[in-house]
C-alpha positions as CSV (number, residue, x, y, z in Angstrom):
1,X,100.9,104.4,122.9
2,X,100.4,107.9,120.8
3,X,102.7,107.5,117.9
4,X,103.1,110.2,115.5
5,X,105.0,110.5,112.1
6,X,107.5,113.8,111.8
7,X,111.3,114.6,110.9
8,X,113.6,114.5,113.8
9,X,115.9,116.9,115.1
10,X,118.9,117.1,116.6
11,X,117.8,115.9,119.9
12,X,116.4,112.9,118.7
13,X,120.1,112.1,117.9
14,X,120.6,109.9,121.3
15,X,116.9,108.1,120.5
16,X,118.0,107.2,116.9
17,X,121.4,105.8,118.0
18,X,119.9,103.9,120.1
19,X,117.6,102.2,117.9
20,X,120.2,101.8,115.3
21,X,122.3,100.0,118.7
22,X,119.9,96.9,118.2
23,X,120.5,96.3,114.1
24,X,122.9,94.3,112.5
25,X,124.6,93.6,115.8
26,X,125.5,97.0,117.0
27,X,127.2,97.7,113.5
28,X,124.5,100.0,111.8
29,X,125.8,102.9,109.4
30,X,122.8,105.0,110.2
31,X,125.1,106.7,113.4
32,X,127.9,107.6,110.8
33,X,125.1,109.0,108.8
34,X,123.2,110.7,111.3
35,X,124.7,114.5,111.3
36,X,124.0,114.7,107.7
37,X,120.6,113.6,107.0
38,X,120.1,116.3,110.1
39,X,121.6,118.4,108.0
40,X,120.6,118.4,104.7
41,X,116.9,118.2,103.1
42,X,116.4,114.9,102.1
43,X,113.3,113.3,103.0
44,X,114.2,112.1,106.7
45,X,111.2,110.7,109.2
46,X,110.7,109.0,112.6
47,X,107.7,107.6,114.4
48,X,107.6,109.0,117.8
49,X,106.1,107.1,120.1
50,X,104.9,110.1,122.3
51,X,104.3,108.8,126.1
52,X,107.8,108.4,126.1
53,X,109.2,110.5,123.9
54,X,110.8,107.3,122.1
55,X,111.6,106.8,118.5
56,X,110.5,104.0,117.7
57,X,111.0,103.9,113.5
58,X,112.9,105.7,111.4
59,X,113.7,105.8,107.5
60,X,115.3,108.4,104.9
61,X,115.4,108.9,101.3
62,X,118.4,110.2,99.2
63,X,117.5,112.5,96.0
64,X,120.1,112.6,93.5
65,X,118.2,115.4,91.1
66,X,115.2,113.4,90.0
67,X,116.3,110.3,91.2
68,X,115.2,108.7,94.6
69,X,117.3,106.4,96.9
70,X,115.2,104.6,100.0
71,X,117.0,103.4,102.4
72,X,118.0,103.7,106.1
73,X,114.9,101.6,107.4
74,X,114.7,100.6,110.7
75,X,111.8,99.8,113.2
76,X,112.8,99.5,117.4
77,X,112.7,95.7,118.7
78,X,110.1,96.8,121.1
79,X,108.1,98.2,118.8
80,X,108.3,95.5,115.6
81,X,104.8,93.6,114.3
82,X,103.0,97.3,114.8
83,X,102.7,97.8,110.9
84,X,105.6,100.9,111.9
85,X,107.7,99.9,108.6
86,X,104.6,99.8,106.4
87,X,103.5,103.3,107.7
88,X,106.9,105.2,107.8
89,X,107.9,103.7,104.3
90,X,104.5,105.1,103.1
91,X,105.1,108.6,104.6
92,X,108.6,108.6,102.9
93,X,107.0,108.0,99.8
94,X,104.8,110.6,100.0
95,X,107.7,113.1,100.2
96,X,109.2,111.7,97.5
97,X,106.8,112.2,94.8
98,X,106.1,115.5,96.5
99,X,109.5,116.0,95.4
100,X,108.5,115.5,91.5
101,X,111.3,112.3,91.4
102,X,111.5,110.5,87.8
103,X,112.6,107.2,89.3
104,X,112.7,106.0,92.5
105,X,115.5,102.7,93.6
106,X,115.9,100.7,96.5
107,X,118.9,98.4,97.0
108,X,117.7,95.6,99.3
109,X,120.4,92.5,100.8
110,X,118.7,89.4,99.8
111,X,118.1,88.3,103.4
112,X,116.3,91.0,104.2
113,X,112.4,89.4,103.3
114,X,110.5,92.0,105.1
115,X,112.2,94.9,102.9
116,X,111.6,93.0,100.0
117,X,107.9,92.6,100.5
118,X,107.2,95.9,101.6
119,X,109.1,97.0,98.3
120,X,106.9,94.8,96.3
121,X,104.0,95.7,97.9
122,X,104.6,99.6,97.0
123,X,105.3,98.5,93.0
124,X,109.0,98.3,93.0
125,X,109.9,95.5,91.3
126,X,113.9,94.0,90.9
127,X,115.7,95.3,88.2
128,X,119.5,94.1,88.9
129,X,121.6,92.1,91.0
130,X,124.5,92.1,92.5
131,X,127.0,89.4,94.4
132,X,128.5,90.7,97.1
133,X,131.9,89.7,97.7
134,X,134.9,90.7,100.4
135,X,138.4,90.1,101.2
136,X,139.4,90.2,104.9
137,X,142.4,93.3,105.0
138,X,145.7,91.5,106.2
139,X,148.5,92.6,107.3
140,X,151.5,93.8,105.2
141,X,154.9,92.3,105.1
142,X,158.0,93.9,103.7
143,X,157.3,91.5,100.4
144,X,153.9,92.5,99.8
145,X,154.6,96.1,99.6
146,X,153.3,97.9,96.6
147,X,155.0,97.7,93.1
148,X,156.8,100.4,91.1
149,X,153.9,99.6,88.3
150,X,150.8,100.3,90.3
151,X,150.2,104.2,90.4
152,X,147.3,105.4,92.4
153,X,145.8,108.8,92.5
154,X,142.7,111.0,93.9
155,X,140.1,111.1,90.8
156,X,137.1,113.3,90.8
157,X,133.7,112.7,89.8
158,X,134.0,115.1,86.5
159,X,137.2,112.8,85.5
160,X,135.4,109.4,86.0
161,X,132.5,110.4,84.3
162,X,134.5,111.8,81.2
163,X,136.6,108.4,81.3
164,X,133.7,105.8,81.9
165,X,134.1,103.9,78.9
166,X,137.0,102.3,80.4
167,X,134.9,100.6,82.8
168,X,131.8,99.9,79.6
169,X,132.2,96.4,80.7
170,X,131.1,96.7,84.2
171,X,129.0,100.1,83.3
172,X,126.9,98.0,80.9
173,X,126.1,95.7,82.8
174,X,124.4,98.0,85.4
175,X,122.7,100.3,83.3
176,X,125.6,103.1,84.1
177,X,124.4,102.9,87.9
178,X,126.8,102.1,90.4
179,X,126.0,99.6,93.3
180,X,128.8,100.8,96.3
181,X,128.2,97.6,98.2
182,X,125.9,98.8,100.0
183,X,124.9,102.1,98.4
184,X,123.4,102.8,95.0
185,X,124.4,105.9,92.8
186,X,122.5,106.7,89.8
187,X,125.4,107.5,88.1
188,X,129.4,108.5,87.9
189,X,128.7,112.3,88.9
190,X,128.4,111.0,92.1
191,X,131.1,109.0,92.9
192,X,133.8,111.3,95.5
193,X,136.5,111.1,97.9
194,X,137.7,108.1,95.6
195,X,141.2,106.7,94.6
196,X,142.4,105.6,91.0
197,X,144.3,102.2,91.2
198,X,146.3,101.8,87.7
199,X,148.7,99.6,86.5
200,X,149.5,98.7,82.8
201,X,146.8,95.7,82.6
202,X,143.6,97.2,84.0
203,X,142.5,99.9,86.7
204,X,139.9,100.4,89.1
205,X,138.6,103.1,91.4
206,X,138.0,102.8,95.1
207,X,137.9,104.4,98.6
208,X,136.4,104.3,102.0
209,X,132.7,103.4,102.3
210,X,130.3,106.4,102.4
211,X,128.3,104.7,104.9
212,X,130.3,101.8,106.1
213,X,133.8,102.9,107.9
214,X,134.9,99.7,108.4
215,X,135.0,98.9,104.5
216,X,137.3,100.0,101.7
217,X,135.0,99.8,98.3
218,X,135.8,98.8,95.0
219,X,133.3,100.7,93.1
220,X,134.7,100.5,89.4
221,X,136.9,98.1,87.8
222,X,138.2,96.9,84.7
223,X,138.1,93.4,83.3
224,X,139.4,91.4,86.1
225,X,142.4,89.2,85.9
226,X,146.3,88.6,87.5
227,X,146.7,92.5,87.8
228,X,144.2,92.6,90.7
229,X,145.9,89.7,92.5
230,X,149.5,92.1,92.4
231,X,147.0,95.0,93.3
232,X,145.5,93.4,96.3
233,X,148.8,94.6,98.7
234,X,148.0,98.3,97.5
235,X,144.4,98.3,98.2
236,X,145.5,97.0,101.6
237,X,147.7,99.4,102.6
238,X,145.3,101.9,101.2
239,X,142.5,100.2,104.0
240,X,144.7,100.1,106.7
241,X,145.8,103.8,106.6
242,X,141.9,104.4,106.7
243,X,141.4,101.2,109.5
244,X,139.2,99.4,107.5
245,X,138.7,95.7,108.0
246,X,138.0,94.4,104.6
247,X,137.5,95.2,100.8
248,X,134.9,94.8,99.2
249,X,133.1,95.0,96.0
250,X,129.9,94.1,94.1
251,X,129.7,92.3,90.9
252,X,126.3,92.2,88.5
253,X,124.8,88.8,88.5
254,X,125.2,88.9,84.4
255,X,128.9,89.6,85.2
256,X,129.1,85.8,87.1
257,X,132.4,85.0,85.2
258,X,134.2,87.6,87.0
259,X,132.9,86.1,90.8
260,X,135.3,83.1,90.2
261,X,138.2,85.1,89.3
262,X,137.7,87.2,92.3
263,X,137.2,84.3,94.8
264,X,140.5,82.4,93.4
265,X,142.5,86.0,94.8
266,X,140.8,85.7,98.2
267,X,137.4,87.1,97.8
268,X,134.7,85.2,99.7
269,X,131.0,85.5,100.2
270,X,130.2,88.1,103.0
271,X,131.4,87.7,106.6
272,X,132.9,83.9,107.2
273,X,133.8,82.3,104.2
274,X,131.1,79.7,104.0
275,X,128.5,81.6,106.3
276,X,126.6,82.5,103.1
277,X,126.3,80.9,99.4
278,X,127.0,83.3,96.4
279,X,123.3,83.7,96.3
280,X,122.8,84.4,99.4
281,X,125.5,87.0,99.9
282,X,123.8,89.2,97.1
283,X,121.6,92.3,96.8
284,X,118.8,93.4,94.2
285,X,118.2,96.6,92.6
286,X,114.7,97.4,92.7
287,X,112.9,100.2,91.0
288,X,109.5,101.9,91.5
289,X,107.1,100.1,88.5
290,X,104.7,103.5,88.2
291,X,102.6,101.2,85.2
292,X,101.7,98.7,88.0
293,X,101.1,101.1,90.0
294,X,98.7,102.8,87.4
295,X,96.9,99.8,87.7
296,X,95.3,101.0,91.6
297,X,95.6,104.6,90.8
298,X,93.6,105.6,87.4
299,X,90.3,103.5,87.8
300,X,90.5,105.1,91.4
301,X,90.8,108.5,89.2
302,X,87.7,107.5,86.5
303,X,85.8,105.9,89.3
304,X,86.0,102.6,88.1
305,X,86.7,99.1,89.3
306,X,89.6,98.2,87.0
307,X,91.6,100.0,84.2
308,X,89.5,99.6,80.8
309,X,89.7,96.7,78.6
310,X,91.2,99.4,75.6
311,X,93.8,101.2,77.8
312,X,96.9,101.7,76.0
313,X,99.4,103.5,78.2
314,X,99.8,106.6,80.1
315,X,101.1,109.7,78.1
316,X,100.9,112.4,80.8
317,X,102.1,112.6,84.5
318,X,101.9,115.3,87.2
319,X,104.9,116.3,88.8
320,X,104.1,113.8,91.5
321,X,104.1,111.0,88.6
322,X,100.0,110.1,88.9
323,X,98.4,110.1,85.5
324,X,97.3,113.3,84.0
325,X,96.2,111.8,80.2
326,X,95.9,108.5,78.9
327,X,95.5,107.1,75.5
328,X,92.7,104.5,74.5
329,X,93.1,101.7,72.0
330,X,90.8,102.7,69.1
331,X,88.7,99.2,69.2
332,X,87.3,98.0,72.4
333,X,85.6,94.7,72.8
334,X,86.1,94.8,69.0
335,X,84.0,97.4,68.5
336,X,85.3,101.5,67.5
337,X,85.9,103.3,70.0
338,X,85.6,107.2,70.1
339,X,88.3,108.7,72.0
340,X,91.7,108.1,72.1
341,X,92.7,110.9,74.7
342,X,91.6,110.9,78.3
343,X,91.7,113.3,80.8
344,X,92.3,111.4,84.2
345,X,93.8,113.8,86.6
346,X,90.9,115.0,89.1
347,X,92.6,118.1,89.9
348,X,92.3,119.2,85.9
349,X,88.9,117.8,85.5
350,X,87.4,119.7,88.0
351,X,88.8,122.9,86.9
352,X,87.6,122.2,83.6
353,X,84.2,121.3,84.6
354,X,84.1,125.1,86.2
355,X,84.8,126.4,82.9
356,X,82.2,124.8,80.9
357,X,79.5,125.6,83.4
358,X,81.1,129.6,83.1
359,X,80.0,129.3,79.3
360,X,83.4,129.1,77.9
361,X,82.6,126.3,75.3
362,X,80.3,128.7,73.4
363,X,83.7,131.5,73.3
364,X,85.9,128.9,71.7
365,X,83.5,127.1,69.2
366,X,85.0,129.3,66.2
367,X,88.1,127.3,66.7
368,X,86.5,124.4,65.9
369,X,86.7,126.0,62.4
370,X,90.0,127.4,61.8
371,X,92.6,125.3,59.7
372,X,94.8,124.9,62.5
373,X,91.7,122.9,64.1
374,X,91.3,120.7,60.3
375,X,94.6,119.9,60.1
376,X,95.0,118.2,63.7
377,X,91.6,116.3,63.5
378,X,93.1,114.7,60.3
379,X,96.3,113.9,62.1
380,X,94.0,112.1,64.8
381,X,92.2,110.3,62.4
382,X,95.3,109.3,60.9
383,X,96.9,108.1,63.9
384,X,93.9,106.2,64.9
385,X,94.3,104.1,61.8
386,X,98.0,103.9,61.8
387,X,97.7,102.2,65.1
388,X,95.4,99.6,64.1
389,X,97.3,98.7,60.8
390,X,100.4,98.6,62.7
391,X,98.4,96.5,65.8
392,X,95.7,93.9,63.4
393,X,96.8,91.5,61.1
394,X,93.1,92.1,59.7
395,X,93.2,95.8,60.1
396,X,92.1,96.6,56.4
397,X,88.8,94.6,57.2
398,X,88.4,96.0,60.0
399,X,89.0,99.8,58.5
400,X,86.6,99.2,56.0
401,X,84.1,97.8,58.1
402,X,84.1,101.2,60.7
403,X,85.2,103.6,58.0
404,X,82.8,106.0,59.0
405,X,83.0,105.4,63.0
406,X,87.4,105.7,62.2
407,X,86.8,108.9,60.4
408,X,85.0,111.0,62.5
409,X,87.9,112.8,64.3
410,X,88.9,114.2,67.8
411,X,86.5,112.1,70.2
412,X,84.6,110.8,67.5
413,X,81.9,113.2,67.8
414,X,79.7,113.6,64.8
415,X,78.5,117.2,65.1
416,X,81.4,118.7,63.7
417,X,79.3,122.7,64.2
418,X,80.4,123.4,67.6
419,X,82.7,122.5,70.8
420,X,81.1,118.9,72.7
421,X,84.0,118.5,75.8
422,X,86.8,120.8,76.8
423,X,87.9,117.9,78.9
424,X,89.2,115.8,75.5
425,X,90.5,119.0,73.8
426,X,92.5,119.7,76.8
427,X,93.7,115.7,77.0
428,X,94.3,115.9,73.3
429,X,96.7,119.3,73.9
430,X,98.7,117.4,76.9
431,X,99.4,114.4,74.6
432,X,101.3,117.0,72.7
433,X,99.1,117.6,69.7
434,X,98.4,121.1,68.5
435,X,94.6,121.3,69.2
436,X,93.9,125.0,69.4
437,X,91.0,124.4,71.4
438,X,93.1,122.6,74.2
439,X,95.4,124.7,74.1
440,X,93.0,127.9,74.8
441,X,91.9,125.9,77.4
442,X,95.0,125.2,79.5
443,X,95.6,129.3,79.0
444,X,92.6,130.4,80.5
445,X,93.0,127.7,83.6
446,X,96.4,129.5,83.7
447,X,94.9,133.4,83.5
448,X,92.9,131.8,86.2
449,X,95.5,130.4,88.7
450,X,95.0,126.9,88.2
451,X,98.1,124.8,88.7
452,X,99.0,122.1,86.2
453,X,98.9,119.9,89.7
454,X,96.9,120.0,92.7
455,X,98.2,121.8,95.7
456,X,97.1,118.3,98.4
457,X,98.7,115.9,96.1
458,X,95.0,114.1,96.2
459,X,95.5,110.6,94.2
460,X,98.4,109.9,97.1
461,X,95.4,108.7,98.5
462,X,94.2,105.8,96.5
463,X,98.2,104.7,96.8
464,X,97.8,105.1,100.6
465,X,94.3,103.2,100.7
466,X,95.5,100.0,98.7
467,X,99.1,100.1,100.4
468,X,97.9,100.1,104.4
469,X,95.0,97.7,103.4
């Protein structure tokens, strides 16, 4: 077996159907789906089990701007227990952050165990939840046609999103994300193809399920109460014109109070009513957790076994989202600590390295002197203190005690005549402080043409290393 990772084409259209033929009974989405993730450049990938030219894996990432989607992750019956899911969903990955995404979501059904771990595993952690209800579309008779009162309309994206305060309630509640059912959106500007139901006690928008054709999706909604009950007929006749079998909607879990009302107008859990409890027929958000993930990545970067005892946070990323600069508490092990600005990011650091040993330190030391240069390391040594009075209940002992070691300035160094490291100048420039010395630096790594990031995306690696393990 000779399996290799790549993005399909359009012949692999018949291999991928029938891969997808073996999941969830035959009733997978990925086939409606299939002509556009061809299509379009979204990260899209299959294992390909080469002997027989089979796919045996596949899985596909949505980006909305600089906001990642997984999903679509399947692995072939014959080929399951192979690791395939870990691998493929850490080669998507990869071409995510190659993408430069901010935040990176998954929206995984609660039965689904493998998913979750392997979500857990790569530092996503749960972020919302959602109960997932349905009504069973039934027939209309003459009586159940729609009222005079309801009025129902195509509404756009633009026109949702400039109305969304009518829905704060349920917007709230999800952080201004929308769960579909099934499918996440990071926000309103993404909702089309959708219908405005209205009536004089509350509204909602729906439509046909982007992935799902057999479902008609109540995405938005007001408050619920008896005005849905006298809707129900409309959204029925709306689902049958499109031959959908059900409607269905998703409700936040801090939204509980509106499950009941739902279920007393025929909502049930998913499927048969009764085949799932309420917290079984659910689905969490999850969310990539890049501060966990720092956790593996920056000792990997300073070549040591864990993060250090003073970290503070990271105040820098790369466009791929690794750490670039950090900031140090200014005690460690109750003891002053020098710098509060580190360089982390290999890429940088090397660069740098090649400019000290080209003599460049000696060039800038008359910066060291200029009153652009005083007025910053006074501003550091100020900060410094301001975040121990604001972090020790006995910082003034504490500040008189290291008064010299707190004063000292940029990197604590104590020769003040000339340039030490252009590594915490530069680290000191990224975290957004005026030094003039960093700042020189990152132009002449510019006038060079030396990327701000690494062409090989290289700390990927430590992420693959503890992820496979």
């Amino acid at each position: 077996m000779a399996l290799i990772v790549q993005r399909p084409s359009y012949r692999d259209k018949e291999s991928i159907i029938e891969l997808c033929s073996q999941i969830w009974e035959g009733y997978d989405y990925i086939p409606y789906l299939l002509d556009r993730w061809l299509s379009i450049s979204d990260p899209f990938l299959i294992i390909r089990d080469t002997q027989n030219n089979k796919v045996c894996a596949v899985d596909h990432a949505t980006i909305f701007n600089d906001v990642a989607y997984g999903e679509g992750l399947r692995v072939h019956v014959d080929y399951r227990g192979k690791g395939l899911a870990k691998q493929i969903t850490m080669e998507i990955m990869k071409e995510v952050f190659e993408r430069g995404i901010r935040d990176y979501k998954a929206l995984i059904f609660s039965q689904t165990l493998d998913s979750i771990h392997l979500s857990e595993k790569a530092f996503f952690e749960k972020v919302n939840g959602y109960y997932l209800l349905e009504k069973k579309v039934q027939a209309l008779h003459q009586k159940d046609q729609p009222l005079e009162d309801i009025r129902v309309r195509p509404i756009f994206p633009e026109e949702i999103t400039r109305n969304k305060s009518e829905f704060n309630d349920l917007l709230f509640a999800t952080n201004q994300e929308i769960v579909d059912v099934w499918t996440y959106y990071p926000s309103t500007d993404y909702l089309t193809e959708k219908f405005l139901f209205e009536c004089t006690q509350g509204k909602l928008i729906a439509g046909l399920h982007e992935h799902e054709k057999e479902i008609f999706s109540i995405c938005l909604l007001t408050k619920p109460g008896d005005w849905i009950k006298k809707m129900i007929p409309v959204l029925e006749s709306y689902a049958s014109h499109f031959g959908c079998e059900v409607i269905s909607v998703a409700i936040p879990f801090s939204l509980n109070q509106w499950v009941s009302d739902l279920m007393t107008m025929g909502f049930t859990t998913l499927w048969d009513p009764g085949a799932l409890t309420l917290e079984e027929s659910s689905a969490c958000l999850y969310s990539l957790n890049r501060a966990k993930m720092d956790q593996i990545i920056i000792p990997k970067q300073l070549d040591k076994p864990t993060l250090p005892s003073n970290y503070y946070r990271c105040l820098k990323r790369c466009h791929y989202g690794f750490s670039q600069v950090i900031e140090s508490f200014p005690l460690k092990d109750g003891e002053p600590f020098p710098t509060t600005y580190y360089l982390t990011c290999p890429h940088l650091r090397y660069h740098i390295s090649k400019l000290e040993e080209s003599g460049v330190i000696s060039v800038l030391d008359h910066l060291k002197h200029t009153e652009a240069y005083k007025q910053l390391d006074d501003y550091y040594t100020k900060e410094r203190k301001s975040r121990l009075s604001h972090s020790l209940l006995d910082s003034q002992q504490v500040l008189e005690k290291y008064e010299d070691a707190l004063t000292l300035g940029i990197g604590g160094i104590k020769d003040q005549r000339g340039i030490k490291c252009l590594h915490l100048h530069a680290a000191t420039y990224l975290a957004k402080l005026e030094d003039p010395v960093g700042h020189r630096v990152m132009d002449l790594l510019k006038e060079a043409g030396v990327m701000m990031d690494c062409d090989d995306m290289s700390c990927f690696e430590h992420f693959k290393e503890y992820y496979m393990g």
